[in-house]
N, C-alpha and C positions, 0 to 999 in steps of 0.2 A: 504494500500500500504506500501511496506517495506521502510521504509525511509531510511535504511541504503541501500539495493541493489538498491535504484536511490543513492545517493552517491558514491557508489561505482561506477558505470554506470559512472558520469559525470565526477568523478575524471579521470579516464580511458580511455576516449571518450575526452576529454579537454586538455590529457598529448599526444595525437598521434599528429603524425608533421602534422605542416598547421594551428590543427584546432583550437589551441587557436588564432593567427592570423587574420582567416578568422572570428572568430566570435566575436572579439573584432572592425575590422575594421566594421561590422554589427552594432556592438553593438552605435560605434563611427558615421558610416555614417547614421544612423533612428534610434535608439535608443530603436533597438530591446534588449531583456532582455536577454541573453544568459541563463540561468538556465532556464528560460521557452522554449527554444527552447532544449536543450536539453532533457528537461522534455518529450517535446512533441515525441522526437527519443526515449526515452526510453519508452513510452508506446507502439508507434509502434512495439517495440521490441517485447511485449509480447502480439500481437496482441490485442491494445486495442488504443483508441480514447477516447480524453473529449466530455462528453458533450456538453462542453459548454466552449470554452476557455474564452470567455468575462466571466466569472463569476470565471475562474481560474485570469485572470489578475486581475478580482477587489478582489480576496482574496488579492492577494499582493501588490497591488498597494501602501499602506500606506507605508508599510517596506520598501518598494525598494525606494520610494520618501523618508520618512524620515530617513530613517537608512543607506539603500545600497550605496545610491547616495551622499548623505553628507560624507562618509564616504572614498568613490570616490576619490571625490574631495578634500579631505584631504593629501590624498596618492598621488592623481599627485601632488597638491602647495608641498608637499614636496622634489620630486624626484629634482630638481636642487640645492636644499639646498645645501650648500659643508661641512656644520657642522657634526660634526659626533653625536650630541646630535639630530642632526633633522633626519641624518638616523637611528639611533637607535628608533626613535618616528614613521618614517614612515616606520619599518617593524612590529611595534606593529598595526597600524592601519592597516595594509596589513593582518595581520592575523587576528584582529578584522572583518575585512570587507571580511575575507574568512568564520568566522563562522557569517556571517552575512548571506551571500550567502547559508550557510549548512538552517540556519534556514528557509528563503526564501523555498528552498527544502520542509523542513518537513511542512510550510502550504501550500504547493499545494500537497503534496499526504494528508494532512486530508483534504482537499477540493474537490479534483479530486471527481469526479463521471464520471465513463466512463462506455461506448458502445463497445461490439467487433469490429474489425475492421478487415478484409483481406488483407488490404495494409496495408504495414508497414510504407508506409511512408505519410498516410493520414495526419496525427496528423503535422507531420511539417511541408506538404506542406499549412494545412491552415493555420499556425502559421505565416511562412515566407511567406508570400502573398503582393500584392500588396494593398490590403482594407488593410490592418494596417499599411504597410511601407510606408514611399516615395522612392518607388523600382518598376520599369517595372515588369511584370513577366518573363521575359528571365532573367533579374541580381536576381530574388528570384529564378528560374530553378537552373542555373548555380550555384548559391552559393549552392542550396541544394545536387547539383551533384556532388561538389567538397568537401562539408561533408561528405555523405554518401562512398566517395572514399575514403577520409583519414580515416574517421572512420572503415572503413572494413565493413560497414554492407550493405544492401536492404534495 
């Protein structure tokens, strides 16, 4: 898998209005991964489906807990700092923690094994589901109807 055109994908798809919003309020309310959910809309894209997403999440499971998340958490205790020494620290961890998220990226496409798929939006809808969220399936519909509109796609 090209690691750089799913980056490029997620950049692209993540900068349309709404949907960094809607996927961080996601990310905030179940502690859904946003890079894996997008992961899962760009394979749709190219008509294809994981496997196996439990085995795409326990690829990254380690990084996201020890690297992504601490790194997180970094970047919010700092955003009310008023020093200008703590925002100059919390845009180096911002961007630390944006090629944290690239990395994230490159091991789920060496990980990925996928199936073709005819839907495109198989791959998200099992993603955003109700067996992995604490989410109804009408608030995982709706959120996934309200991405796929801001993102322009099927």
């Amino acid at each position: 898998m090209d690691q750089e055109e799913v980056w490029a994908f997620t950049v692209a798809m993540y900068g349309r209005d709404g949907v960094a919003k809607l996927c961080l309020d996601l990310q905030e309310r179940c502690d859904l991964d946003v890079n894996m959910l997008l992961f899962m809309f760009f394979l749709g894209q190219k008509g294809l489906a994981p496997l196996s997403i439990s085995a795409l999440e326990a690829s990254v499971r380690d990084w996201r807990e020890n690297v992504i998340k601490p790194l997180r958490q970094t970047r919010r205790h700092l955003r009310d700092d008023p020093r200008a020494s703590a925002q100059e620290l919390r845009q180096k961890v911002k961007s630390d923690e944006l090629q944290a998220e690239r990395i994230e990226q490159h091991i789920l496409c060496e990980a990925v094994e996928t199936v073709p798929s005819d839907d495109p939006m198989a791959a998200a809808h099992a993603y955003l589901s109700p067996n992995r969220f604490a989410l109804d399936q009408q608030a995982c519909d709706r959120a996934l109807g309200d991405l796929t509109r801001m993102m322009g796609i099927a």
